[in-house]
N, C-alpha and C positions, 0 to 999 in steps of 0.2 A: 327275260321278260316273258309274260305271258302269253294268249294267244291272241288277246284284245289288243294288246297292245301294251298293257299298265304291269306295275308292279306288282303278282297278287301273290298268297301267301302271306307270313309271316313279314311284319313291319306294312304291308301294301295297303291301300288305302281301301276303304268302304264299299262293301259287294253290291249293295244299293243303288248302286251310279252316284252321278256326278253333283245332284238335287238333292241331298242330306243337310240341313239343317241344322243349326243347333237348337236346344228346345224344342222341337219337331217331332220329339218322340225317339231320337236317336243318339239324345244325352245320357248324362250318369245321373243316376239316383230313381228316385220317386220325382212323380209332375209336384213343381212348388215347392221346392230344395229339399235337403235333408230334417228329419223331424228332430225337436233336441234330445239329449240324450236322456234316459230317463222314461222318455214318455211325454206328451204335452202336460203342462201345469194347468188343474182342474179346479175350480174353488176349492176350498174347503178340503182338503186333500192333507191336512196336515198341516201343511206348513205355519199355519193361522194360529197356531198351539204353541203358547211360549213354555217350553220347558227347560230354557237355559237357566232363567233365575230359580225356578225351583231345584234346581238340582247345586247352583252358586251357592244359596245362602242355608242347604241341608247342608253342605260341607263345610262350611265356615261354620255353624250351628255348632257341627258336632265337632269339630279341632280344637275352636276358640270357644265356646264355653264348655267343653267335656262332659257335654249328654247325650250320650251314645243310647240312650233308651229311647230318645223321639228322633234324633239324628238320625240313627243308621236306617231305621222304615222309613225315615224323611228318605234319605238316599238311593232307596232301594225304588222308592214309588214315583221318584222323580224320571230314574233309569226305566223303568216300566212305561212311564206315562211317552218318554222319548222313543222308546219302542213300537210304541202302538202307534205313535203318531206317524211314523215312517212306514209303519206297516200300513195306514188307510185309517185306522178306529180311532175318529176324529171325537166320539162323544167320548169313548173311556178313557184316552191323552188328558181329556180337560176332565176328567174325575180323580184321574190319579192325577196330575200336575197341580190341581185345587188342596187333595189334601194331603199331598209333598210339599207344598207353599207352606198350609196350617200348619202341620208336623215342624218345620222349618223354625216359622216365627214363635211359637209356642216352648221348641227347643232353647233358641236363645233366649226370651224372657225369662223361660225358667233358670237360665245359665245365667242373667243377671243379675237375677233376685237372688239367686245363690251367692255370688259373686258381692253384692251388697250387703249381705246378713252376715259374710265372713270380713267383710271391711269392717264394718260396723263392732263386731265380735272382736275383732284386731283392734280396735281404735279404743273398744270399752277395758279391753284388758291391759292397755299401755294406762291409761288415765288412773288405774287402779295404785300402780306400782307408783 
């Protein structure tokens, strides 16, 4: 035992006396709990920026119709647009995710129309025979 009387040292309770609080200023952390991880969530901070479907339907674009000329910068700017947006560059996220989108849809129509001209092409040269 000490000379006070109490336990002090190592395991011994609060050098403060017997009037310690919790909340008081004598708890853990910062006043008004711990902050979330990350940083507080600020508007406009990214998150507001959908770049999952552009970067979805660049890669379906480019697998399922096989136009890897609008596909892969579709891909590429979708990837870019997801970057910036986590970085903060809330307005360049939505210039590249806008034309990672266009890139996208543009890819697969032309992947259709491809796709229909060779149906068509198939269908004209069975009728032939």
């Amino acid at each position: 035992m000490g000379r006070d009387g109490g336990f002090g040292g190592y395991g011994g309770g609060p050098t403060g006396g017997d009037d310690v609080t919790p909340g008081a200023g004598g708890g853990f952390g910062p006043p008004g709990g711990v902050p979330p991880l990350g940083g507080p969530m600020v508007p406009g901070s990214g998150s507001d920026v959908d770049t999952t479907l552009p970067l979805v339907l660049s890669i379906a674009s480019t697998l399922l119709c096989c136009d890897p000329i609008l596909g892969l910068p579709a891909i590429v700017l979708a990837i870019q647009a997801r970057n910036a947006a986590n970085m903060g560059a809330v307005d360049l996220a939505r210039k590249r995710a806008r034309t990672a989108l266009i890139l996208a849809i543009a890819s697969g129509g032309a992947g259709l129309v491809l796709e229909l001209v060779e149906t068509l092409r198939y269908l004209g040269t069975l009728s032939v025979h």
